[in-house]
N, C-alpha and C positions, 0 to 999 in steps of 0.2 A: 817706247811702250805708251799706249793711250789710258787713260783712266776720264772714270765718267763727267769730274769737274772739268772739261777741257774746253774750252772756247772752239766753235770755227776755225779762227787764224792757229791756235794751238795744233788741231789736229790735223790743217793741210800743210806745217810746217814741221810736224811729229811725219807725217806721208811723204813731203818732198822727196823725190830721191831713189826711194825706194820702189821694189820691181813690187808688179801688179797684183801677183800670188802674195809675197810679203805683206800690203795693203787689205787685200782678201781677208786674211787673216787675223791681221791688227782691226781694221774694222768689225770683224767677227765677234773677237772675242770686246771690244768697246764695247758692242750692242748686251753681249752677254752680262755686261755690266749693271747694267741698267740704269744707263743715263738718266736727264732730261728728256723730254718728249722734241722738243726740239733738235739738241741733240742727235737721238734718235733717228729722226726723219733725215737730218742728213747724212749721216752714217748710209742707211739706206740708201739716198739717192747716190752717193760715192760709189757704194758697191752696184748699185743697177747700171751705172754708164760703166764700168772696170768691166763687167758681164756685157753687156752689149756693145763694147768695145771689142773683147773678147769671140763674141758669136757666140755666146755661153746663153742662149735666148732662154732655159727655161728658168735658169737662175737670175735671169736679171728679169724675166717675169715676175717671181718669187719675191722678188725687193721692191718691187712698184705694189705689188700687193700689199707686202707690208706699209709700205707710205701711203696705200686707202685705209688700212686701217686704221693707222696711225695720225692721219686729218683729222680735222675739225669740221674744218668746209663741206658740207655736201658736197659741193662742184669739186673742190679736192679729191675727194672719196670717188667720186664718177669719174676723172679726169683720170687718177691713175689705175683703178681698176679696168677700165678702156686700154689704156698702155699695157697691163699685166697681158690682158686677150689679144691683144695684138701680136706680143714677144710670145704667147703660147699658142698662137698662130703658125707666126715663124719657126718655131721649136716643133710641131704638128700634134701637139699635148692638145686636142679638141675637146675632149671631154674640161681639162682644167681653163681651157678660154669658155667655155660655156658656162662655168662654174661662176668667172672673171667676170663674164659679158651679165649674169645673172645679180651680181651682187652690184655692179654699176647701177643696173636698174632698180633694184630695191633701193638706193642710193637716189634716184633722178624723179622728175618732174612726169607727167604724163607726154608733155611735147619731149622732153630730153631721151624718154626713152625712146620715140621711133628715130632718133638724130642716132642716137645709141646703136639700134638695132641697123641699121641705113652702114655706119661706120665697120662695124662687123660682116658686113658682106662684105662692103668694100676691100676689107683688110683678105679675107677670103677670096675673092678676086684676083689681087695684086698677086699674093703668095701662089696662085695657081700658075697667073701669069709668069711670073719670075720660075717656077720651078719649068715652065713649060720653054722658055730661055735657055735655061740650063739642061734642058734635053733630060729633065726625069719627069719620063714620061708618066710614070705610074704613080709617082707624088701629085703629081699635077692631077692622075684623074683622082685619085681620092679625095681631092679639096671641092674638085666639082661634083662629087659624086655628095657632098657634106653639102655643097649648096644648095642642091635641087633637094635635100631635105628641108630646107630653112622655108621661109615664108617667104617668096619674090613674085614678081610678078610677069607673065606670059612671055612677056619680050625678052625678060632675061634668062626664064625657063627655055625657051628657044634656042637662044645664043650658046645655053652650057647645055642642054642637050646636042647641038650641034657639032660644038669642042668634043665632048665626049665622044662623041661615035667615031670623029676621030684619034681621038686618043687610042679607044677601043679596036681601030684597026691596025694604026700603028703599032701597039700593044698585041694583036693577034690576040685578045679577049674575042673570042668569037661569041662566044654566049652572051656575053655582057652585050654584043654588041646585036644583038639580034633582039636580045628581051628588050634594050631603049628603045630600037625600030620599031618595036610591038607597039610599047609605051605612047607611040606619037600617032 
């Protein structure tokens, strides 16, 4: 059992051993404790790699989130709310990476945020690409269908216009695929 006085070495030597759910749990209720702030943050970071280990993407979102809160750093605060919109990427929780991607930049510098903004396509991107990998086709166009809402610029509006029409035939969206033909 952890309690809140517990060192680092205590509590990865209280975890040794033990199965992941069991850890899950034991760091759970630690946090419920209400440690140190320290503490705390690593707590969290245990449990976000056990969930992203896991594929448990929107719970180990949830745990990066809490370690931007729980920073000091600006660049702390930006660096893991970026990771929470990433992992609510990969989870396709858009609305809550937007939330993520949004409080990063209340968080960052005027240059940090379009670095910010730039990394959230990216991550958008990759996740279309990967689902488009894994032959789901309709995850894939709703990611681009989320990007051509974002702010990019022609070339890329092209390229994910392109994707899509075929996605949309592949899909046998015919409507879909006719209104983007209008669209261009």
């Amino acid at each position: 059992m952890l309690h809140k006085d517990m060192s680092k070495g205590e509590i990865d030597r209280a975890l040794d051993g033990k199965g992941e759910y069991i850890q899950i749990d034991l760091l759970t209720k630690f946090i419920e404790d209400k440690p140190l702030i320290l503490m705390k943050r690593y707590a969290y970071t245990r449990l976000a790699k056990i969930y992203q280990d896991k594929k448990m993407f929107k719970d180990a979102a949830r745990n990066y989130e809490h370690l931007g809160i729980n920073s000091v750093a600006f660049s702390d605060k930006t660096k893991y709310f970026l990771i929470a919109a990433e992992f609510y990427i990969k989870d396709g929780a858009f609305n809550e990476a937007d939330s993520a991607m949004k409080r990063a930049m209340q968080e960052a510098n005027s240059f940090e945020r379009g670095e910010i903004y730039h990394s959230i396509k990216q991550y958008y991107k990759n996740q279309g690409t990967e689902y488009e990998s894994q032959n789901k086709l309709n995850k894939s166009s709703v990611i681009y269908e989320k990007l051509l809402k974002m702010k990019i610029t022609h070339q890329e509006e092209a390229e994910i216009r392109k994707k899509l029409l075929d996605l949309y035939e592949k899909l046998g969206k015919f409507k879909e695929y006719s209104l983007l033909e209008k669209e261009e």
